[in-house]
MOPAC internal coordinates of N, CA, C and O (Angstrom, degrees):
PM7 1SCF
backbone

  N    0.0000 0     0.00 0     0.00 0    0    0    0
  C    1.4535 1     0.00 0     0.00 0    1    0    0
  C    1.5295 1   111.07 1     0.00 0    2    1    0
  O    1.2310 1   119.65 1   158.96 1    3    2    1
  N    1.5217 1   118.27 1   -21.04 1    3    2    1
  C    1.3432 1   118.56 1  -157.03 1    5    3    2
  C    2.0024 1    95.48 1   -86.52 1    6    5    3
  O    1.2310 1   119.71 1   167.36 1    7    6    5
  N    0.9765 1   118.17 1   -12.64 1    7    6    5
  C    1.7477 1   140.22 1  -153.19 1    9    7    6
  C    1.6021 1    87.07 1  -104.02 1   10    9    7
  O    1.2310 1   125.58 1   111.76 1   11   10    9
  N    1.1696 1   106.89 1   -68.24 1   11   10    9
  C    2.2156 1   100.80 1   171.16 1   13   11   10
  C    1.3988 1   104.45 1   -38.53 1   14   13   11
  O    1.2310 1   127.93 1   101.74 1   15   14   13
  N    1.4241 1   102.34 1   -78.26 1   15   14   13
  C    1.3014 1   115.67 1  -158.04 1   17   15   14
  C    1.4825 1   106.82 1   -46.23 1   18   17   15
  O    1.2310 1   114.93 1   124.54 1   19   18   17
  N    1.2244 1   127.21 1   -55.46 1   19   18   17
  C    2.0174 1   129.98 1  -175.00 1   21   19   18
  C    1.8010 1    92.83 1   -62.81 1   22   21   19
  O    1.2310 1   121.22 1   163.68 1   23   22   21
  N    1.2039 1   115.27 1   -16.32 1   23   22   21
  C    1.8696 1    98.73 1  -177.20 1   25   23   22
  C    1.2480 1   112.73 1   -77.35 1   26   25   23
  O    1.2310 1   135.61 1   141.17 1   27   26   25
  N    1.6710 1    87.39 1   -38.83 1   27   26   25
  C    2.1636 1   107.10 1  -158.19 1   29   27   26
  C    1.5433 1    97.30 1   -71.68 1   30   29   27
  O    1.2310 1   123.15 1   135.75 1   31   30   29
  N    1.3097 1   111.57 1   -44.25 1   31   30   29
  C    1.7561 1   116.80 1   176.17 1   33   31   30
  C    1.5307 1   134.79 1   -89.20 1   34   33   31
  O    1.2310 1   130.98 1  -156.67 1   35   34   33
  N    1.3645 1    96.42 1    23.33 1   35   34   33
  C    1.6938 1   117.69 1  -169.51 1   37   35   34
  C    1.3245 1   131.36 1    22.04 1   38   37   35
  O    1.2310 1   121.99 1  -151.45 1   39   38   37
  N    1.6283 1   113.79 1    28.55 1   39   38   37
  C    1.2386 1   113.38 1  -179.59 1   41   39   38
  C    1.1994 1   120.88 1   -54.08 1   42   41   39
  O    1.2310 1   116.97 1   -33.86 1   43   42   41
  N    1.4902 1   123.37 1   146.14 1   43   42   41
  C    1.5040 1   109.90 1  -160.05 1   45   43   42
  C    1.7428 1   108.17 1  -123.66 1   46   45   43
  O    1.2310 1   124.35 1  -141.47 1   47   46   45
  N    1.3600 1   109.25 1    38.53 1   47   46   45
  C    0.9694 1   134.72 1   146.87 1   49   47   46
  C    1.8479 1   125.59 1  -173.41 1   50   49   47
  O    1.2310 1   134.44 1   -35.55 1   51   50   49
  N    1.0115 1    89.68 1   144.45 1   51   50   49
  C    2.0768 1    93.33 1   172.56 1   53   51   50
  C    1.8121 1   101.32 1   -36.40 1   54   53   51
  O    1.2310 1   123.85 1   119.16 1   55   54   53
  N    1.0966 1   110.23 1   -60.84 1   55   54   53
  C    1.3806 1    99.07 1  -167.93 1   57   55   54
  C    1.5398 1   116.69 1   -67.69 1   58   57   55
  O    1.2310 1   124.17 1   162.52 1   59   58   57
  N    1.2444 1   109.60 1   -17.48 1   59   58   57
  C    1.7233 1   106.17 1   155.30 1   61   59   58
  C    1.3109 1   127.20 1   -80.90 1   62   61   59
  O    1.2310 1   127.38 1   154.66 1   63   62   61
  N    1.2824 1   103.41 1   -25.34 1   63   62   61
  C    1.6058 1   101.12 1   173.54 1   65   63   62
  C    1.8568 1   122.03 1   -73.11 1   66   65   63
  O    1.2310 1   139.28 1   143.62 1   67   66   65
  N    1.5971 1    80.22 1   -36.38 1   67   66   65
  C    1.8878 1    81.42 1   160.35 1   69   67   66
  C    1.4240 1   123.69 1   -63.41 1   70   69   67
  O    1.2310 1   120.46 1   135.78 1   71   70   69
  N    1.3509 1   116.73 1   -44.22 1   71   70   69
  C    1.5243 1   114.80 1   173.45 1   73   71   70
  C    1.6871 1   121.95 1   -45.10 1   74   73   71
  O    1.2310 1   129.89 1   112.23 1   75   74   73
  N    1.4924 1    98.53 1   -67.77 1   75   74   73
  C    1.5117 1   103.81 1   147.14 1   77   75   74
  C    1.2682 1   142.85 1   -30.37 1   78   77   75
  O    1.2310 1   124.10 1   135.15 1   79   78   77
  N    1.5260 1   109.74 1   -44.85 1   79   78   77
  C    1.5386 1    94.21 1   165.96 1   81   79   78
  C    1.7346 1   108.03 1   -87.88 1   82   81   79
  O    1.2310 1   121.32 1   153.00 1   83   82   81
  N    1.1386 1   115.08 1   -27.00 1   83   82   81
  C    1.4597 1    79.17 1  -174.72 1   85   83   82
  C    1.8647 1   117.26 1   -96.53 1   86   85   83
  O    1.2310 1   128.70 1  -170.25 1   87   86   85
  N    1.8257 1   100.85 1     9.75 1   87   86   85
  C    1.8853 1    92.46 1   165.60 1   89   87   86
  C    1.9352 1   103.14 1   -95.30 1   90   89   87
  O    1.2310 1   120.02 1  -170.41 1   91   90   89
  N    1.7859 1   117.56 1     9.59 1   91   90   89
  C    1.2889 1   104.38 1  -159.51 1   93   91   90
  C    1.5746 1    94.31 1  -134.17 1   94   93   91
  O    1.2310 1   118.52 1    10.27 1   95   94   93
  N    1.2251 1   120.42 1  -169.73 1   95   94   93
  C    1.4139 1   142.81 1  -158.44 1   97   95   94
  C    1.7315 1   110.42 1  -102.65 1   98   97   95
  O    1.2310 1   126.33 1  -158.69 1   99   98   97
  N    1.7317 1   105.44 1    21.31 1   99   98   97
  C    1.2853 1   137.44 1   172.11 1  101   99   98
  C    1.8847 1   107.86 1   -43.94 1  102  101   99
  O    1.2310 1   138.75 1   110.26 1  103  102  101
  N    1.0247 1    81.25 1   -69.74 1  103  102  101
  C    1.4221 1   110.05 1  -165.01 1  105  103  102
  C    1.9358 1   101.46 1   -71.64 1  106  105  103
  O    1.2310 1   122.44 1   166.03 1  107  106  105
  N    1.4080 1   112.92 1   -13.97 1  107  106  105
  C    1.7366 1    98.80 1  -177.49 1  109  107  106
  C    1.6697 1    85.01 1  -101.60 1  110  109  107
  O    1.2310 1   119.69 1   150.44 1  111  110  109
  N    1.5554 1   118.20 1   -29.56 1  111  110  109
  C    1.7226 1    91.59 1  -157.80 1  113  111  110
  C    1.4214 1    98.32 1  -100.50 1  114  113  111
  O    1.2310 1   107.42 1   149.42 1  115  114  113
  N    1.4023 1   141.06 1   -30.58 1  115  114  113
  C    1.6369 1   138.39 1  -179.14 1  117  115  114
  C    2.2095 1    97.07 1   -77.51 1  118  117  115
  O    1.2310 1   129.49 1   141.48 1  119  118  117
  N    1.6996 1    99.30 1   -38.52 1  119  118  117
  C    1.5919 1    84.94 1   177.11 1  121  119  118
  C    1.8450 1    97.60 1    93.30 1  122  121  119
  O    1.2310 1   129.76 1  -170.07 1  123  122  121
  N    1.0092 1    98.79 1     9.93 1  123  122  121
  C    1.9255 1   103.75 1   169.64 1  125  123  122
  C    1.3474 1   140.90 1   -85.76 1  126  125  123
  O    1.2310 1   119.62 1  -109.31 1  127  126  125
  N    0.8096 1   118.34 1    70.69 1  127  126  125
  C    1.9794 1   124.53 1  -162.82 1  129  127  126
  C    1.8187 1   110.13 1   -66.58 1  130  129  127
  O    1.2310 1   129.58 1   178.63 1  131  130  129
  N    1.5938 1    99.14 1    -1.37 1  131  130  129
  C    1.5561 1    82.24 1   168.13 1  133  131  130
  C    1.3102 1    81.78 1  -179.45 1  134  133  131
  O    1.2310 1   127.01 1   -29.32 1  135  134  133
  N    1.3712 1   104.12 1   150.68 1  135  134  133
  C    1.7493 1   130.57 1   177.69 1  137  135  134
  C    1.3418 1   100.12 1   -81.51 1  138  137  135
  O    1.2310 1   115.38 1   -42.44 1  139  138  137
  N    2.0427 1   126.37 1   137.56 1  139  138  137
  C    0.9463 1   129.18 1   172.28 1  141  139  138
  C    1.0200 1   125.13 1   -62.85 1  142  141  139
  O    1.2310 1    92.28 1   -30.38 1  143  142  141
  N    1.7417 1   164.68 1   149.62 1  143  142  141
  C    1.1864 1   132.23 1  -175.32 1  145  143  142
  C    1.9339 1   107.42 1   -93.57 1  146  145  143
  O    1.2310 1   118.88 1    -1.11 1  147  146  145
  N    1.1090 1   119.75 1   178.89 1  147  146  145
  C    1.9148 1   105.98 1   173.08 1  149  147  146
  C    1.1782 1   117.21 1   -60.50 1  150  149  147
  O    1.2310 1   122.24 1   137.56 1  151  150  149
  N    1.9838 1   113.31 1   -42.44 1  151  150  149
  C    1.7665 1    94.88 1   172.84 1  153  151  150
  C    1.4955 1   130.98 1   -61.12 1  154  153  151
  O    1.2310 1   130.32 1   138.98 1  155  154  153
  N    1.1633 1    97.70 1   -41.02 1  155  154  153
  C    1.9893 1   102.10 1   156.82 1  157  155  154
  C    1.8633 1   112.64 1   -18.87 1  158  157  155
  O    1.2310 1   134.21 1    94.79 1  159  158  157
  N    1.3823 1    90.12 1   -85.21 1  159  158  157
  C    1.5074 1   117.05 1   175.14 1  161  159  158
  C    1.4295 1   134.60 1   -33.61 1  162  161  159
  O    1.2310 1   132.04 1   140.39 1  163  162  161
  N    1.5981 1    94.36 1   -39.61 1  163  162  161
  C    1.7844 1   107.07 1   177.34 1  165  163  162
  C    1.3960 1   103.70 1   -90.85 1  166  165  163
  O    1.2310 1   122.04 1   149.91 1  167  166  165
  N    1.1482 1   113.70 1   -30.09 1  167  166  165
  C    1.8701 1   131.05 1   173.77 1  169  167  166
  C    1.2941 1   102.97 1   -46.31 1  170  169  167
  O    1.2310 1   121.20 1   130.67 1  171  170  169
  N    1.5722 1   115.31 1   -49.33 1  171  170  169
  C    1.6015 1   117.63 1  -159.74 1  173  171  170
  C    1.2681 1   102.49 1   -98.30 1  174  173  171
  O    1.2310 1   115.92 1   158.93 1  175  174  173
  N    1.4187 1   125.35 1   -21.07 1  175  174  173
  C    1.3909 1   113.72 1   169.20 1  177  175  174
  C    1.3189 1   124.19 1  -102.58 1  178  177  175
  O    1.2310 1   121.78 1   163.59 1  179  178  177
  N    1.0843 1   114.21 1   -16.41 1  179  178  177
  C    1.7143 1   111.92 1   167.11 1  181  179  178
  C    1.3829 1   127.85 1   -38.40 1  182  181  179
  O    1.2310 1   114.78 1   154.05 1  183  182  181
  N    1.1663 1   127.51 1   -25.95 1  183  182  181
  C    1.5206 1   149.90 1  -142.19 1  185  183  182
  C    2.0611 1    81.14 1  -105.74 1  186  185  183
  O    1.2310 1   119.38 1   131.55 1  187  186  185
  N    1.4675 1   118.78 1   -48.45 1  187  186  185
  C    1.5192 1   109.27 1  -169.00 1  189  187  186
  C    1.5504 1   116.06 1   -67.62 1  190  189  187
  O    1.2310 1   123.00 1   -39.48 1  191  190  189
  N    1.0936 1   111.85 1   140.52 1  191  190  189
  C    1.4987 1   106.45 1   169.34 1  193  191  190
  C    1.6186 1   116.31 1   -67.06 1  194  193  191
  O    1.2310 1   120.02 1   -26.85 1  195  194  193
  N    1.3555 1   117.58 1   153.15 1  195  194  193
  C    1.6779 1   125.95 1  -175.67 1  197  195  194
  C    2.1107 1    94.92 1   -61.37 1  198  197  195
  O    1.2310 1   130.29 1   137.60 1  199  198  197
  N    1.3024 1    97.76 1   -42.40 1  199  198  197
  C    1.9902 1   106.26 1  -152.22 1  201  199  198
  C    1.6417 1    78.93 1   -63.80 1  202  201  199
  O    1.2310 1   109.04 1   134.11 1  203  202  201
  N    1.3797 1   138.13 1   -45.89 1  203  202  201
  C    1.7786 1   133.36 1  -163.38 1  205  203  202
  C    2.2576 1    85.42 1   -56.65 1  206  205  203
  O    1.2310 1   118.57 1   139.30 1  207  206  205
  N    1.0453 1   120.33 1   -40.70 1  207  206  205
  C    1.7585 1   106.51 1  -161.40 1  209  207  206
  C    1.5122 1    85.57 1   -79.72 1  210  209  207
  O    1.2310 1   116.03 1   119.48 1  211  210  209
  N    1.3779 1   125.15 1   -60.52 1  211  210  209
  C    1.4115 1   136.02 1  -139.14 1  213  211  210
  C    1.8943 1    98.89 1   -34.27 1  214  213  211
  O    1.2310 1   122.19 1   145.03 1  215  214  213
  N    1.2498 1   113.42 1   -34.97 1  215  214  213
  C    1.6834 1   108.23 1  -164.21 1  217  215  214
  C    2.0602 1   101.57 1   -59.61 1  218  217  215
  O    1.2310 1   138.51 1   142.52 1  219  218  217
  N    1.6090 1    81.73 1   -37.48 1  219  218  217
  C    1.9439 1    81.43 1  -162.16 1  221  219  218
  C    1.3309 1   104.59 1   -79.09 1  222  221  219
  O    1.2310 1   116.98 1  -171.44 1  223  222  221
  N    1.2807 1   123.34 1     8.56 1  223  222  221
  C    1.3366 1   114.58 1  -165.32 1  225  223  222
  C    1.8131 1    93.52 1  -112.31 1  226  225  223
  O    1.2310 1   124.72 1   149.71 1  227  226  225
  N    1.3034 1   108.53 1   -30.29 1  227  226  225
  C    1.6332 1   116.47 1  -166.98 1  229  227  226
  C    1.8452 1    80.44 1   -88.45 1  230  229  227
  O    1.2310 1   114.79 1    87.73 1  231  230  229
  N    0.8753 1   127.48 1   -92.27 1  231  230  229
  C    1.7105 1   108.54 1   166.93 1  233  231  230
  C    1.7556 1   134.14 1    20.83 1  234  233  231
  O    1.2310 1   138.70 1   114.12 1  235  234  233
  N    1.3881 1    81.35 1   -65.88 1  235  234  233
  C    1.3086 1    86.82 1  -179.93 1  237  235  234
  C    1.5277 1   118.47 1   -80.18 1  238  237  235
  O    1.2310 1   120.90 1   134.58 1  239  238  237
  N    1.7309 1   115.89 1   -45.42 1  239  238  237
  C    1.1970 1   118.44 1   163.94 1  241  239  238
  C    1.2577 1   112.16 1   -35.80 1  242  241  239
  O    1.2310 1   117.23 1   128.61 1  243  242  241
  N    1.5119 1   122.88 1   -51.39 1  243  242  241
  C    1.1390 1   123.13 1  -175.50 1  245  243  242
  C    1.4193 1   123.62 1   -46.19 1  246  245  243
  O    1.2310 1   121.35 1   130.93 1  247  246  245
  N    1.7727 1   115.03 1   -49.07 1  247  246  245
  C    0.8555 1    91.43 1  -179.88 1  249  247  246
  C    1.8215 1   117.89 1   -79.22 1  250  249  247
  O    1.2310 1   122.50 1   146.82 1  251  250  249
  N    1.0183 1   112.81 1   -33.18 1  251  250  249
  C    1.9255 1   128.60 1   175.88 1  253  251  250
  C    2.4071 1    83.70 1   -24.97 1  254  253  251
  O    1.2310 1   139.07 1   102.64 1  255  254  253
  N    0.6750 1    80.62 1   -77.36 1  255  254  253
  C    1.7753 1    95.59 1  -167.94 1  257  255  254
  C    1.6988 1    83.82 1   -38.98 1  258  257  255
  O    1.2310 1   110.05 1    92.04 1  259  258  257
  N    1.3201 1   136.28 1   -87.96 1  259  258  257
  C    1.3414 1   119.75 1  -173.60 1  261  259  258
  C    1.6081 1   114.15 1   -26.30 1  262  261  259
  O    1.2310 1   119.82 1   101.73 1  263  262  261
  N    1.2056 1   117.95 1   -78.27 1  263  262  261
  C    1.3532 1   127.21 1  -178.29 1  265  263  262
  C    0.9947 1   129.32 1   -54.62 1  266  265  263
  O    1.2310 1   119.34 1  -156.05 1  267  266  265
  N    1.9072 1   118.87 1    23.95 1  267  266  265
  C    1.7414 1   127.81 1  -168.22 1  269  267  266
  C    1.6774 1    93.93 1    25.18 1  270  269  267
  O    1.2310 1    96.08 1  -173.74 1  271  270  269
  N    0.8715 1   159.73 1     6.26 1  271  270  269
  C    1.4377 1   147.11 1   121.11 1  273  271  270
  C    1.6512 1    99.10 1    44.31 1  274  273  271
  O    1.2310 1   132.64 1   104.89 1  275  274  273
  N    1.7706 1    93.18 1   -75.11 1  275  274  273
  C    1.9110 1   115.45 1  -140.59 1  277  275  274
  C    1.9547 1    94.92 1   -92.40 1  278  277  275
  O    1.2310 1   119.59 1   169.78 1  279  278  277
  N    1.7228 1   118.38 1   -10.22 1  279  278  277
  C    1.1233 1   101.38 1  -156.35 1  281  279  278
  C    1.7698 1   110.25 1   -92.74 1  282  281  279
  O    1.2310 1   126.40 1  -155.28 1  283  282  281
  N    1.5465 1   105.29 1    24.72 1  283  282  281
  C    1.2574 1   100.28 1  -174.79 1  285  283  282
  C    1.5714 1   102.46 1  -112.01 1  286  285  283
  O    1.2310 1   127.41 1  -169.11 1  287  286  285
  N    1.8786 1   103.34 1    10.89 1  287  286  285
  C    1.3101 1   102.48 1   174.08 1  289  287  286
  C    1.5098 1   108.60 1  -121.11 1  290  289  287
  O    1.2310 1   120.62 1  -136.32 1  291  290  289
  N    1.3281 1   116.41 1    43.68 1  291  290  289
  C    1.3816 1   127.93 1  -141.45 1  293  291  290
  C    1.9305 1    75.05 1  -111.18 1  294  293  291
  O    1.2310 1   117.14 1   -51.06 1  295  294  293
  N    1.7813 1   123.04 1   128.94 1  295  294  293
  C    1.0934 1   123.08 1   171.32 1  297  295  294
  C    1.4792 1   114.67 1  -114.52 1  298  297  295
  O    1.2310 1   125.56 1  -154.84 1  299  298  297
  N    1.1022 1   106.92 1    25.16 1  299  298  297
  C    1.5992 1   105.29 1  -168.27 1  301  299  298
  C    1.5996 1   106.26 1  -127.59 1  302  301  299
  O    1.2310 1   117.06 1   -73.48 1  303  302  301
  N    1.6112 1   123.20 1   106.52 1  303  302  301
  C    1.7755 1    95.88 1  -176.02 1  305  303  302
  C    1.6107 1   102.97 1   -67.30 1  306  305  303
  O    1.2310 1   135.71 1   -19.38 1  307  306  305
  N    1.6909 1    87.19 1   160.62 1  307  306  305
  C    1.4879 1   106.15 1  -175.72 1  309  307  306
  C    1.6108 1    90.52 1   -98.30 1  310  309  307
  O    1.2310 1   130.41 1   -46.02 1  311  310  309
  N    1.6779 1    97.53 1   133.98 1  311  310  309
  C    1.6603 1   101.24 1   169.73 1  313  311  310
  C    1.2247 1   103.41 1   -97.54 1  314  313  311
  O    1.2310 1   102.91 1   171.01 1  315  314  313
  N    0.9388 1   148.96 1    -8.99 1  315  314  313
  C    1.5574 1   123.95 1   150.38 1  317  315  314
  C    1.5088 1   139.32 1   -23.53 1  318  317  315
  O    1.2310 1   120.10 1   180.00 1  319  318  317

């Protein structure tokens, strides 16, 4: 819940998102009484293999590339 919640509210770091939840209404609507810290986090994901994410990530690129999404971060002119 703590991974929704820091996406849905764009905190743009853990240590803001903690501030936030505990000066905001964090903790009644996600239900979070404390932010995980990163060793937590790398602890619990270390154990997954990269190939289990790789689909949602090529997915998504996928679509970014349909939707020129990515081409307004494009640094190279195209000589075409």
């Amino acid at each position: 819940m703590s991974a929704c919640a820091m996406f849905s509210l764009t905190s743009p770091s853990l240590l803001a998102f903690d501030k936030a939840r505990a000066e905001g209404n964090v903790a009644t609507i996600y239900g979070i009484a404390r932010v995980p810290c990163d060793t937590y986090r790398r602890e619990l994901l270390d154990p997954l293999s990269p190939a289990w994410l790789r689909p949602l990530f090529t997915n998504g690129l996928r679509q970014c590339q349909r939707g020129k999404a990515l081409a307004p971060m494009a640094f190279l002119a195209d000589d075409d």
